[in-house]
N, C-alpha and C positions, 0 to 999 in steps of 0.2 A: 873127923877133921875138926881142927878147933877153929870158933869165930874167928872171924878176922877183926880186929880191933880197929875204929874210925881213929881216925887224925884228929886232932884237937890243932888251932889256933886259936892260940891268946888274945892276938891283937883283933882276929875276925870274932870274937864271942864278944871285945867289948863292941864293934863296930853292930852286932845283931842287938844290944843290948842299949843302945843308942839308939836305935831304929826302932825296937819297940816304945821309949820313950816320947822320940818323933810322934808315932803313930796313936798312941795313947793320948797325947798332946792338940791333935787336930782331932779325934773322935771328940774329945772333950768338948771342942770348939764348935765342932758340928753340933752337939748336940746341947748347946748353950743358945741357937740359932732359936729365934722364937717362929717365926714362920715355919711352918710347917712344908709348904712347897719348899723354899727355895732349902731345907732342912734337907729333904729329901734328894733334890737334885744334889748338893754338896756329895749326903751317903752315897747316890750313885756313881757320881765322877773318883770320889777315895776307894771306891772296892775293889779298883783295879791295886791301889797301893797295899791296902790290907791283902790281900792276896799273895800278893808277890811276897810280905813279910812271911805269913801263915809258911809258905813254900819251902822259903831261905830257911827260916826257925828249923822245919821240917825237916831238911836234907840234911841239915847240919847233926840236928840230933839223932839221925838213924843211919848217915855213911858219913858225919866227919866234914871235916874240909877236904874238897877235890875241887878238880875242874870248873863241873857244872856249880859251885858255890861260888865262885867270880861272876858267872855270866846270869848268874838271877840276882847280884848284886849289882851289877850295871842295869841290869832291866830294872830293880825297883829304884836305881836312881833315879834312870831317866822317866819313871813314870809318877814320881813324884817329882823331881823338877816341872814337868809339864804341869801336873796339879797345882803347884801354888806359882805358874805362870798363867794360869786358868781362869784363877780362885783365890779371891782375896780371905786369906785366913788370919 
């Protein structure tokens, strides 16, 4: 039986592609923090947004665009809205 081939979206690759720039953008930030504590709490409160990208990146590259790639797009919204409602970056 031959692979089944993933979905590609254009418009959702540049949207992951964006989002890594985001995210690359506040590590940068975090890690510009000269405190060390308050360095640390920033990295813990963003693991939850690097996560959700790690996941999104993930899914995409090994089943494509479906379903479940809307709904871990809304979750890393909403969890990075929440972080820079949080956290001044």
């Amino acid at each position: 039986m031959p692979k089944k081939r993933r979905k590609l979206n254009k418009d959702f690759e540049k949207k992951i592609n964006s989002i890594k720039k985001n995210v690359e953008l506040v590590l940068a930030k975090i890690f510009d923090i000269d405190d060390e504590d308050i360095q640390k709490e920033y990295m813990s409160a963003f693991n939850g947004v690097v996560n959700l990208y790690d996941e999104l990146k993930e899914d995409y590259e090994k089943k494509g665009f479906n379903d479940n790639s809307e709904v871990i797009m809304r979750n890393y919204d909403k969890s990075f809205s929440l972080f820079e409602s949080e956290f001044e970056i």
